[in-house]
LUMFI-882232 format. One record per atom (N, C-alpha, C): residue number from 1; atom name; x, y, z. Coordinates in Angstrom, 3 decimals. Layout:
% LUMFI-882232
+-----+------+----------+----------+----------+
!  nr ! atom !        X !        Y !        Z !
+-----+------+----------+----------+----------+
! NUM !   CA !        X !        Y !        Z !
...
+-----+------+----------+----------+----------+
//
This chain:
% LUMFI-882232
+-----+------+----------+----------+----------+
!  nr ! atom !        X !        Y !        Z !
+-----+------+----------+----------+----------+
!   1 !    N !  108.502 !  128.016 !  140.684 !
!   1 !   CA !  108.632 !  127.872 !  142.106 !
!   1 !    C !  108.274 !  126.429 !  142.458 !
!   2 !    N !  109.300 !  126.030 !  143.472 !
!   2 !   CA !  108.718 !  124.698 !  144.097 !
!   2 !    C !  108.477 !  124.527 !  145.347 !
!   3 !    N !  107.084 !  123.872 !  146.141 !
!   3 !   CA !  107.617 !  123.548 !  146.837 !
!   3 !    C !  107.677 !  122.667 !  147.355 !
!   4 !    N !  108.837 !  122.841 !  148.570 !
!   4 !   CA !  109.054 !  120.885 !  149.006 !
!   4 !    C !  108.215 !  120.326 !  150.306 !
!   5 !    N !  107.529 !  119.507 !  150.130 !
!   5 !   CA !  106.498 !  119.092 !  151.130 !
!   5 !    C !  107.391 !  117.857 !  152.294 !
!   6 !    N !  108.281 !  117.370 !  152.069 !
!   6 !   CA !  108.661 !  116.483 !  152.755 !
!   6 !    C !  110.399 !  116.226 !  152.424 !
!   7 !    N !  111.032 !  115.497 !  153.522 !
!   7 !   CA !  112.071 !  114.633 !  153.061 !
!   7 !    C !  112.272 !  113.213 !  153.615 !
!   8 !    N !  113.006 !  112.309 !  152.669 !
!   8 !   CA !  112.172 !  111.002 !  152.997 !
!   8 !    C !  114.470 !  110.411 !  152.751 !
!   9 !    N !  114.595 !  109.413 !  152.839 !
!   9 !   CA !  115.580 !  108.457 !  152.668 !
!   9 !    C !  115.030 !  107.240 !  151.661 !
!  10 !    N !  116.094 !  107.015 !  151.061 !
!  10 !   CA !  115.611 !  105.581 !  149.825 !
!  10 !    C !  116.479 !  104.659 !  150.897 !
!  11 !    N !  116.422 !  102.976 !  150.590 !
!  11 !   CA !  117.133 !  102.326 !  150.858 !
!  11 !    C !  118.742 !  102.358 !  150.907 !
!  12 !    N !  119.429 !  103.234 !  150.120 !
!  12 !   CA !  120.241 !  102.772 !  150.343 !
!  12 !    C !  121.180 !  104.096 !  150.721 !
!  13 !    N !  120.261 !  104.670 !  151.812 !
!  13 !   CA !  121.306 !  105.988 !  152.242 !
!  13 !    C !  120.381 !  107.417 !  151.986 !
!  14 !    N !  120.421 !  107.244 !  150.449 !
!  14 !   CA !  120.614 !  108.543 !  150.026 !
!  14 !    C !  119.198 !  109.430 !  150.148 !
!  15 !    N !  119.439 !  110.858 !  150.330 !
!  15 !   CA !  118.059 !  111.658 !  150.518 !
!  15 !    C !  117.551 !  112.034 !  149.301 !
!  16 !    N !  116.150 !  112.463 !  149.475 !
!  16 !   CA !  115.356 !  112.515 !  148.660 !
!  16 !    C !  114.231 !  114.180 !  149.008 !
!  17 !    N !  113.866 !  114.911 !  148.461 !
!  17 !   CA !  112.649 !  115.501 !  149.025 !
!  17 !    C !  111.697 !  115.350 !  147.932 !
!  18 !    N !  110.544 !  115.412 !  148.634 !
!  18 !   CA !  109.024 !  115.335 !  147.609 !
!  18 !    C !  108.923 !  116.957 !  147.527 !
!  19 !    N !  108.601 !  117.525 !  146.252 !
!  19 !   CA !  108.517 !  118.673 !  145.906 !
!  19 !    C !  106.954 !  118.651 !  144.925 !
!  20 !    N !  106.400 !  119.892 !  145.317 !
!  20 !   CA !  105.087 !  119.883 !  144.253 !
!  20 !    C !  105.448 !  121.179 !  143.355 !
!  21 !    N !  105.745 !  121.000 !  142.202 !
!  21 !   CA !  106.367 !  121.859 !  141.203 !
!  21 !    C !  104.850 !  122.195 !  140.095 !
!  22 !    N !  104.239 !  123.095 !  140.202 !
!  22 !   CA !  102.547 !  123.149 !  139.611 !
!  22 !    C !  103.022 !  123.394 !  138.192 !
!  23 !    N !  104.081 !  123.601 !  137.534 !
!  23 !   CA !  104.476 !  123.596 !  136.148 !
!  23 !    C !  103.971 !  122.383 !  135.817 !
!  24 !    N !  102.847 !  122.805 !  134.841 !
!  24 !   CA !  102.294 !  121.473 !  134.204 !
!  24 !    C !  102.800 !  121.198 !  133.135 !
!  25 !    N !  103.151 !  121.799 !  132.665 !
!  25 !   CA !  104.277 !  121.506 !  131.310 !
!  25 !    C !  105.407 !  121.536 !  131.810 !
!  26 !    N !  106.162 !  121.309 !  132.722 !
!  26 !   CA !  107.696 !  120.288 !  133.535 !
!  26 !    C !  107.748 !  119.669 !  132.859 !
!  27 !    N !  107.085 !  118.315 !  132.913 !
!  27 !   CA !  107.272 !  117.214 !  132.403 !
!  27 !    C !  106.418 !  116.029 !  131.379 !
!  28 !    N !  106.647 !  115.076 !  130.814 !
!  28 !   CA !  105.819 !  114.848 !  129.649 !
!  28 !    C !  104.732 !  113.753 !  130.553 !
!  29 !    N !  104.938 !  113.404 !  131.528 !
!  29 !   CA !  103.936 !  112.752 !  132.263 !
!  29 !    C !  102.639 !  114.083 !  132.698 !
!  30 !    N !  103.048 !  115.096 !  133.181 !
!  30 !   CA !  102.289 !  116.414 !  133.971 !
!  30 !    C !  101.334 !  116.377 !  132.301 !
!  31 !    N !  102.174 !  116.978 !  131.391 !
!  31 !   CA !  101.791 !  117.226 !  129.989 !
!  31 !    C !  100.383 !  115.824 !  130.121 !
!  32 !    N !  100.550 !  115.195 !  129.816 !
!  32 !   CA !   99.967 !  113.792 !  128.960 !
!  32 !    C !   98.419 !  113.728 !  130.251 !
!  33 !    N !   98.901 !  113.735 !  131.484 !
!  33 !   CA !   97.507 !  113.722 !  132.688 !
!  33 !    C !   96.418 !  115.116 !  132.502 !
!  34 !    N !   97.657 !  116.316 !  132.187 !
!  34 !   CA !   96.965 !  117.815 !  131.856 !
!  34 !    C !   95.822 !  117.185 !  130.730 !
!  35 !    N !   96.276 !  116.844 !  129.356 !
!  35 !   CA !   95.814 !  116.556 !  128.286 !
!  35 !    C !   94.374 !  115.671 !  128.652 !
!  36 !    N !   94.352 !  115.277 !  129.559 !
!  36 !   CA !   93.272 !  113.818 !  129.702 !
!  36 !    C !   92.442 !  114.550 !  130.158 !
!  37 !    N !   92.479 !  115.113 !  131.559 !
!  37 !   CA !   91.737 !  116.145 !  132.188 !
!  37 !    C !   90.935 !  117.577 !  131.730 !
!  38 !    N !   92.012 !  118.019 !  130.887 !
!  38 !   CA !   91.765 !  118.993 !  130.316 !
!  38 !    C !   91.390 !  119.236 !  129.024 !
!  39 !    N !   90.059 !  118.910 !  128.840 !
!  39 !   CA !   90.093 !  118.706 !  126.855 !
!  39 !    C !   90.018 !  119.987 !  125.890 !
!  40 !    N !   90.268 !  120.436 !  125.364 !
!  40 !   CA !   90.704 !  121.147 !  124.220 !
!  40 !    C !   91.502 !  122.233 !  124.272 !
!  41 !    N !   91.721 !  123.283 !  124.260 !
!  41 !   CA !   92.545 !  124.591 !  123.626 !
!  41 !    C !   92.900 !  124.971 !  125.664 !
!  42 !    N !   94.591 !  125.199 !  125.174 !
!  42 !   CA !   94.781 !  125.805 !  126.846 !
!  42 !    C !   93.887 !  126.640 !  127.383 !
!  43 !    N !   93.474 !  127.489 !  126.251 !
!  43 !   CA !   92.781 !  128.719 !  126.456 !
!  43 !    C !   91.013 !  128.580 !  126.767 !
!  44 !    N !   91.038 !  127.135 !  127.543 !
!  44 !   CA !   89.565 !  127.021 !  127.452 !
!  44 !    C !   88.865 !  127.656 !  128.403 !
!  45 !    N !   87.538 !  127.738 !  128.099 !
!  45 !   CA !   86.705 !  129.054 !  129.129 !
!  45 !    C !   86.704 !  128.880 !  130.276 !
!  46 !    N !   86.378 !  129.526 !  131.549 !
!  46 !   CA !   86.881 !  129.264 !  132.653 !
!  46 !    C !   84.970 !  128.406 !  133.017 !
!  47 !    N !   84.044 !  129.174 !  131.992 !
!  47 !   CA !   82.753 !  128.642 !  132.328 !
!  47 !    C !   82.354 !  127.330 !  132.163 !
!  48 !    N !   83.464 !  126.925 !  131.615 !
!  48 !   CA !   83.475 !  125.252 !  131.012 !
!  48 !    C !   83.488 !  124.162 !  131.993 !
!  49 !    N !   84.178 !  125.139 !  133.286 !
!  49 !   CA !   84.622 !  124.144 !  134.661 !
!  49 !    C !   83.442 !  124.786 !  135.413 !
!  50 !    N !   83.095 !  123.014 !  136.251 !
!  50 !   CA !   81.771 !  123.663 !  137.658 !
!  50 !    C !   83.046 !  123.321 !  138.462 !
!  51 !    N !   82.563 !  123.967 !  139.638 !
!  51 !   CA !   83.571 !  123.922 !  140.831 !
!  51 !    C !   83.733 !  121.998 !  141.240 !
!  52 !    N !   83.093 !  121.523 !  140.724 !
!  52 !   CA !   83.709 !  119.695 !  140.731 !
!  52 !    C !   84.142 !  119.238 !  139.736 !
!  53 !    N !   84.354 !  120.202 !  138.538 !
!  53 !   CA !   85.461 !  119.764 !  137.850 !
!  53 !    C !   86.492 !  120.104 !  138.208 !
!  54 !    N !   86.841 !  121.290 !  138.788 !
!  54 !   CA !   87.734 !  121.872 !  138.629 !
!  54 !    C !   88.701 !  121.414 !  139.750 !
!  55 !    N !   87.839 !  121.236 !  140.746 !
!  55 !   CA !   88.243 !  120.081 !  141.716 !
!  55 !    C !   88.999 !  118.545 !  141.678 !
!  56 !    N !   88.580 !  118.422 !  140.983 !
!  56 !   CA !   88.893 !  116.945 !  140.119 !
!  56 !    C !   90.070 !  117.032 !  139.813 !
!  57 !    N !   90.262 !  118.252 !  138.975 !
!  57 !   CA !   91.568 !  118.259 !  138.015 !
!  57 !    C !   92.509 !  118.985 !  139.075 !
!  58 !    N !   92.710 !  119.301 !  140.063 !
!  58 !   CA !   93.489 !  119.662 !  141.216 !
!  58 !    C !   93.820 !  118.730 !  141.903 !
!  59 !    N !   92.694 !  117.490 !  142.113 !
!  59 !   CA !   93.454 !  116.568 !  143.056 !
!  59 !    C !   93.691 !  115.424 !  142.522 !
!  60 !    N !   93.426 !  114.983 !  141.451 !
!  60 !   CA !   94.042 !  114.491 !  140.110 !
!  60 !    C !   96.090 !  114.584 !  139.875 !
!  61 !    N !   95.421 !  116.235 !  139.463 !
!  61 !   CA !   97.111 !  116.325 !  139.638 !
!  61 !    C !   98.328 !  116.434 !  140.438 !
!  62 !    N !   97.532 !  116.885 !  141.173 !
!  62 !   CA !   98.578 !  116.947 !  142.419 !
!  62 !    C !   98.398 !  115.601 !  143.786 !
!  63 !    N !   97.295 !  115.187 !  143.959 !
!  63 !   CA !   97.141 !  113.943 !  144.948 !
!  63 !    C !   96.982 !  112.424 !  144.204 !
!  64 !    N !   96.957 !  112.229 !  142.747 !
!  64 !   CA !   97.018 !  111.154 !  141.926 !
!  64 !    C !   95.639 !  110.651 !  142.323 !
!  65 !    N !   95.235 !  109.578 !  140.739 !
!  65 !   CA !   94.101 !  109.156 !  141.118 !
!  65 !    C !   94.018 !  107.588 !  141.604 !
!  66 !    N !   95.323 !  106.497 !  141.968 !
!  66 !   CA !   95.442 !  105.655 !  142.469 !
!  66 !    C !   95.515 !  105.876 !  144.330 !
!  67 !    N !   95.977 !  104.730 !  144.730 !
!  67 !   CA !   96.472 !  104.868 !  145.816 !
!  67 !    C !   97.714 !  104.305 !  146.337 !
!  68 !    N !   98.474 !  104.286 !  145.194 !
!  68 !   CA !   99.994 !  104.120 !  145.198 !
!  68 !    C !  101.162 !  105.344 !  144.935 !
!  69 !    N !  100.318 !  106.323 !  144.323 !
!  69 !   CA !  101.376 !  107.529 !  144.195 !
!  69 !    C !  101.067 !  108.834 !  143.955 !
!  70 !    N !  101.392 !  109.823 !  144.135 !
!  70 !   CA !  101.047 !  111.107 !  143.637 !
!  70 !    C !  100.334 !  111.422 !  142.297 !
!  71 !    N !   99.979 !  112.510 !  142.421 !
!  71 !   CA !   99.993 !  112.856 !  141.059 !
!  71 !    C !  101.291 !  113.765 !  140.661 !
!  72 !    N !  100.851 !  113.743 !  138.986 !
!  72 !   CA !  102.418 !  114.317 !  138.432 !
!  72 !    C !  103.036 !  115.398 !  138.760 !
!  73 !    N !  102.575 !  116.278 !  139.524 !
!  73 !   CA !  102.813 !  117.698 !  140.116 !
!  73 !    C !  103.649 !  117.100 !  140.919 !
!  74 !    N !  103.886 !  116.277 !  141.742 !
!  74 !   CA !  104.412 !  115.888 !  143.055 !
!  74 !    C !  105.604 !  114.893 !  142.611 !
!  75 !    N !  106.875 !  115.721 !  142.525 !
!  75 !   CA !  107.578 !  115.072 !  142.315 !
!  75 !    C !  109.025 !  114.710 !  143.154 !
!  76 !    N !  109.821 !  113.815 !  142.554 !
!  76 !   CA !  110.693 !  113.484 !  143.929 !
!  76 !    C !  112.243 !  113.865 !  142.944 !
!  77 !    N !  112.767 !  114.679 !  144.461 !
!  77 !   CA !  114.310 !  115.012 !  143.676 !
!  77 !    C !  115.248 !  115.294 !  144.838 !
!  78 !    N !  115.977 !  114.007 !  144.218 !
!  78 !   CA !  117.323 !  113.556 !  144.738 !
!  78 !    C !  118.359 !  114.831 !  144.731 !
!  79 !    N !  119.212 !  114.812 !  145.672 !
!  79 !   CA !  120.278 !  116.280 !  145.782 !
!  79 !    C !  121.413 !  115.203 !  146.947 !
!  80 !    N !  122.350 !  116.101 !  146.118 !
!  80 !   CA !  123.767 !  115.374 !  146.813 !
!  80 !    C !  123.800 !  116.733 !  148.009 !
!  81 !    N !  123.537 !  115.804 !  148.884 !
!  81 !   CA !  123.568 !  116.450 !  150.523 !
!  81 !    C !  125.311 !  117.215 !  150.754 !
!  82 !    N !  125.705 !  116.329 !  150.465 !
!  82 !   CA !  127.188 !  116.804 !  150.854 !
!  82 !    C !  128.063 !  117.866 !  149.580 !
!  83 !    N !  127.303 !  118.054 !  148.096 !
!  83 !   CA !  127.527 !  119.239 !  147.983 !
!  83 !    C !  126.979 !  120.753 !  148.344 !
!  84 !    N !  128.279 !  121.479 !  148.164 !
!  84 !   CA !  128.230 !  122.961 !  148.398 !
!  84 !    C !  126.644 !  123.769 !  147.756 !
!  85 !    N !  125.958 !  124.414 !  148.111 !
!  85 !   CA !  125.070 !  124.995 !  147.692 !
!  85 !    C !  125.543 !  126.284 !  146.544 !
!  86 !    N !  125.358 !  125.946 !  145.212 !
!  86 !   CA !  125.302 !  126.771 !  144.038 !
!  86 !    C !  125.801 !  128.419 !  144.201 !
!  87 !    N !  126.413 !  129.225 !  144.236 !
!  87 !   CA !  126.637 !  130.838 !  144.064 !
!  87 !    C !  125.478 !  131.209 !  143.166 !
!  88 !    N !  124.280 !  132.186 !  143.947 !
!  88 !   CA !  123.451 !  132.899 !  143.092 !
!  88 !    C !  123.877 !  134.042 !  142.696 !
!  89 !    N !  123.689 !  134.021 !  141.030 !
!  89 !   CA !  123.309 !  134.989 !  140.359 !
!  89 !    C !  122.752 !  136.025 !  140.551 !
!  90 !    N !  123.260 !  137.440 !  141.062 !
!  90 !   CA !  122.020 !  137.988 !  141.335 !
!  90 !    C !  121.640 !  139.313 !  140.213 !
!  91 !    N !  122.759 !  139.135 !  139.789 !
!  91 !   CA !  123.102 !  139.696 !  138.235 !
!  91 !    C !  123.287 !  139.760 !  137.016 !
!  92 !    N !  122.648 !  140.097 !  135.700 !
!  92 !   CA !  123.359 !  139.382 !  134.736 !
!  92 !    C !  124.058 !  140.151 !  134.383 !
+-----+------+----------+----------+----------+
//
């Protein structure tokens, strides 16, 4: 599931929306920030986190720890406005 927090325009026309997609394994950037934050086995204890770690690693990933960009959860995706919207599947 995604969802989209905003829509923005680039320079030269075209739209954009900011989407926060919490699949941390999406992408190899999400992957590589998870890894830093998160040290050892996915399966690590939940007693391992105090409520300011756990904190950390939420706004880490999703609000970035600069002040130039998101974090990797928050990502941006371009869509051709003027195509037709996809026929769902609602069957296989």
């Amino acid at each position: 599931m995604i969802v989209f927090l905003a829509v923005g325009k680039d320079a030269d026309g075209s739209f954009y929306y900011l989407g926060l997609d919490p699949d941390v394994s999406a992408t190899t950037e999400s992957r590589a920030a998870w890894k830093a934050l998160v040290a050892g086995d996915p399966q690590t204890k939940p007693e391992e986190f105090t409520p300011a770690k756990s904190l950390g690693v939420v706004k880490s990933m999703i609000l970035g720890d600069g002040d130039t960009a998101f974090g990797p959860l928050v990502r941006k995706y371009c869509v051709d406005t003027t195509a037709k919207f996809p026929k769902i599947k609602r069957f296989v």
